[in-house]
MIFI-957341 format. One record per atom (N, C-alpha, C): residue in one letter; x, y, z. Coordinates in steps of 0.2 Angstrom, whole numbers, plus 5000, padded with zeros to 4 digits. Each point is the difference from the previous one (the first is absolute). Example, Ala and Ser with C-alpha at 12.3 -4.5 7.8 and 13.67 -1.06 7.14 Angstrom:
! MIFI-957341
A506649725039 A499650065000 A500450065000 S499850054996 S500450065001 S499650055003 
END
This chain:
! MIFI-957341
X547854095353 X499450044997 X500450064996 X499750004995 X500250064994 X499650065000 X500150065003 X499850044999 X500150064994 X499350024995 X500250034997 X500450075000 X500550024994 X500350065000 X499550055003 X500750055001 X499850045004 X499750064997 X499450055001 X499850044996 X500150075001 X500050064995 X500350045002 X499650065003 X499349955004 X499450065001 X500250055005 X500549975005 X500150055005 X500450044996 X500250014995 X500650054998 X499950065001 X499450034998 X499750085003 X500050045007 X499949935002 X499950015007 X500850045004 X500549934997 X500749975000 X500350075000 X499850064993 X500450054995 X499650055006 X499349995000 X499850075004 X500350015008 X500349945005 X500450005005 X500750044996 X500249974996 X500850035000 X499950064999 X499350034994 X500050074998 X500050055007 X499549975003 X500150035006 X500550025006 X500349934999 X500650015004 X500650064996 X500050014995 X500650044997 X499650094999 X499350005001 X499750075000 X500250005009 X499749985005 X500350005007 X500750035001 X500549954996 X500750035002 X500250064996 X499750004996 X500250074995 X499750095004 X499549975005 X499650065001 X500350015005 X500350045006 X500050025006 X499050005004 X499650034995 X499550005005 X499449954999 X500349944996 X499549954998 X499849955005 X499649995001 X499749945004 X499849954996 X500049935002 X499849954995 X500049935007 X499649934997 X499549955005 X500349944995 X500449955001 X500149954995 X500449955006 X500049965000 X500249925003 X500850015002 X500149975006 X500449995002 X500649964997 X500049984996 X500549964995 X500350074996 X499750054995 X500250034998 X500350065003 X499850015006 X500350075004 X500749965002 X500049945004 X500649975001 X500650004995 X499650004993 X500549994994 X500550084998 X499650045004 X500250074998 X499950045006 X500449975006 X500150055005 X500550064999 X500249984998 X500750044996 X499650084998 X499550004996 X499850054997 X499350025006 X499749975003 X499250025002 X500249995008 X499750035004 X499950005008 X499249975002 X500149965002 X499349985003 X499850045006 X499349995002 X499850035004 X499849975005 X500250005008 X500149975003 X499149995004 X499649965002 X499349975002 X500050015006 X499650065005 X499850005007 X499449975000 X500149935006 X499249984999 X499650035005 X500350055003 X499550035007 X500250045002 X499850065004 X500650035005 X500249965007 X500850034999 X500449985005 X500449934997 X499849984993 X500449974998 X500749984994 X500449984999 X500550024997 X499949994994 X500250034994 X500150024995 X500049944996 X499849964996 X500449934995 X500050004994 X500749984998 X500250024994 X499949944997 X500049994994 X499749944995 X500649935000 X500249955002 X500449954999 X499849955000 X500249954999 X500049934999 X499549985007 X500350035005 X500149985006 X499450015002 X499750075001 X499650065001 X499449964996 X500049974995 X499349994994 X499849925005 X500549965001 X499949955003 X499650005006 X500450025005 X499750025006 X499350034999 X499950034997 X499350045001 X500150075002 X500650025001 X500250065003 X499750074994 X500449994995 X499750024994 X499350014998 X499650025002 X499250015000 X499850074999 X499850014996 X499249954996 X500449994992 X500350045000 X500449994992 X500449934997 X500049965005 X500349935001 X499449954999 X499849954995 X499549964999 X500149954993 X500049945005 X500049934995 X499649994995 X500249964995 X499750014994 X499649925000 X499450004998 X499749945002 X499949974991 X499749945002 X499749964994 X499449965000 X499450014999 X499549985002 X499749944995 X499749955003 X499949954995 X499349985001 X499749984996 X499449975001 X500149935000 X499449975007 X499949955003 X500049934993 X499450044995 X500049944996 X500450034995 X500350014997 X500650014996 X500649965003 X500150005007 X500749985004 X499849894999 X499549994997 X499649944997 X500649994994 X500150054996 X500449964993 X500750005001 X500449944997 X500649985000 X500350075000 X500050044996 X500550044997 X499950065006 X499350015002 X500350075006 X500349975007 X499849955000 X500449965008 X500850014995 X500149964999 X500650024996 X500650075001 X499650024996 X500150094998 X500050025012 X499749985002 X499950035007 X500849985002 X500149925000 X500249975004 X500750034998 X500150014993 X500650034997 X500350065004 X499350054999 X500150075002 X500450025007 X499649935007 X500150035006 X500649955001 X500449954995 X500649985002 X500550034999 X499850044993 X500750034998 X499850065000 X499550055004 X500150075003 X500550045001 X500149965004 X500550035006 X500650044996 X500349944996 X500750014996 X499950034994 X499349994997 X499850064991 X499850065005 X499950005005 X499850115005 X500650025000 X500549965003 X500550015003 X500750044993 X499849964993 X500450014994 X499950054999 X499350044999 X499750035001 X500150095001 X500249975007 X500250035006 X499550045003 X499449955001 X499450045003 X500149955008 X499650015005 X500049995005 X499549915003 X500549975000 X499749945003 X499649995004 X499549974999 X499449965006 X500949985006 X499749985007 X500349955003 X500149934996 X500449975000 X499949934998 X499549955000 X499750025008 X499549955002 X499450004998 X500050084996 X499450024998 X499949984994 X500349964994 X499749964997 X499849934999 X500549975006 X499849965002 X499249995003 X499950045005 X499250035002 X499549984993 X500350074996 X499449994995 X500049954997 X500349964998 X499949924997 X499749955003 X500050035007 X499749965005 X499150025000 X500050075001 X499450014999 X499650014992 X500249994996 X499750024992 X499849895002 X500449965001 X500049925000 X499449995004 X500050025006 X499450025006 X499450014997 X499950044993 X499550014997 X499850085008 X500250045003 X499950045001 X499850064998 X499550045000 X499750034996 X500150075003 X499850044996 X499950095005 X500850004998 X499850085006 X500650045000 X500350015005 X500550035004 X500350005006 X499850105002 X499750024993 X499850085003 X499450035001 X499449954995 X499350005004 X499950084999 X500250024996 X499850094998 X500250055003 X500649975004 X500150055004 X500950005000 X500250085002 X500550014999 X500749975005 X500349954999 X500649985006 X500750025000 X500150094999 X500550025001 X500349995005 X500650005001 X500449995004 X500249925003 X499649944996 X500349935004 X500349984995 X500549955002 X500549984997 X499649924996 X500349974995 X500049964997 X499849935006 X500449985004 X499749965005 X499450015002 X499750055002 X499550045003 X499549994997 X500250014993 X499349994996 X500049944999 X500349954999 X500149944999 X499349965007 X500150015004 X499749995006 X499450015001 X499550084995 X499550025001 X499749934996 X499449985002 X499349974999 X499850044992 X500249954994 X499550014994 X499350025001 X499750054995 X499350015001 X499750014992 X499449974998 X499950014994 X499650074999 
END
């Protein structure tokens, strides 16, 4: 499958992360909110701020490990892609789908943003072919479970 080049609409989004990240390091009293791939890039200059999820609990700093787990909360949150049931009908979006959740893993990873588990795209391919419909959050907020977890919860439309 040939997908078209690539375009430069995130680019704003792209320049408004790094501006931020470089106004953050510059200031001693700056606070700033942007994605765990860019703070990792520039631990060097920025200190993250460490997530208590309750009292009595310990303190987590932002890692790899920490986003996976779910430990990381509520600032830790996967990036979905949402299809429609009769669109996932034409050659090119099954395609485009089946593309996306095989080669994830390794374009998040170049990236250096934080991977699904492995299985988890195998899941979704499983369930978008299922014709599975709804959503695993049903309007409601599932701080703190991990990717398996949600994986688990009962789609609802």
């Amino acid at each position: 499958m040939r997908l078209p080049r690539p375009s430069i609409a995130n680019a704003p989004c792209l320049l408004s992360a790094l501006v931020l990240v470089q106004g953050v390091a510059r200031d001693v009293n700056a606070l700033g909110y942007f994605g765990f791939s860019y703070y990792n890039e520039n631990r060097d200059k920025l200190k993250a701020v460490p997530i208590v999820a309750g009292p009595g609990k310990p303190a987590v700093e932002p890692s790899f490990e920490t986003v996976i787990n779910g430990t990381y909360q509520p600032l830790a949150r996967p990036i979905f892609i949402y299809i429609n049931a009769k669109a996932y009908e034409r050659p090119e979006i099954k395609q485009f789908v089946e593309f996306y959740m095989k080669n994830a893993e390794r374009l998040v990873k170049e990236v250096k943003y934080v991977p699904l588990p492995a299985k988890a795209y195998t899941y979704n391919i499983e369930h978008v072919e299922s014709k599975q419909l709804g959503t695993k959050f049903g309007g409601e907020n599932k701080v703190g479970l991990t990717i398996e977890e949600l994986m688990k919860l009962e789609a609802k439309l």
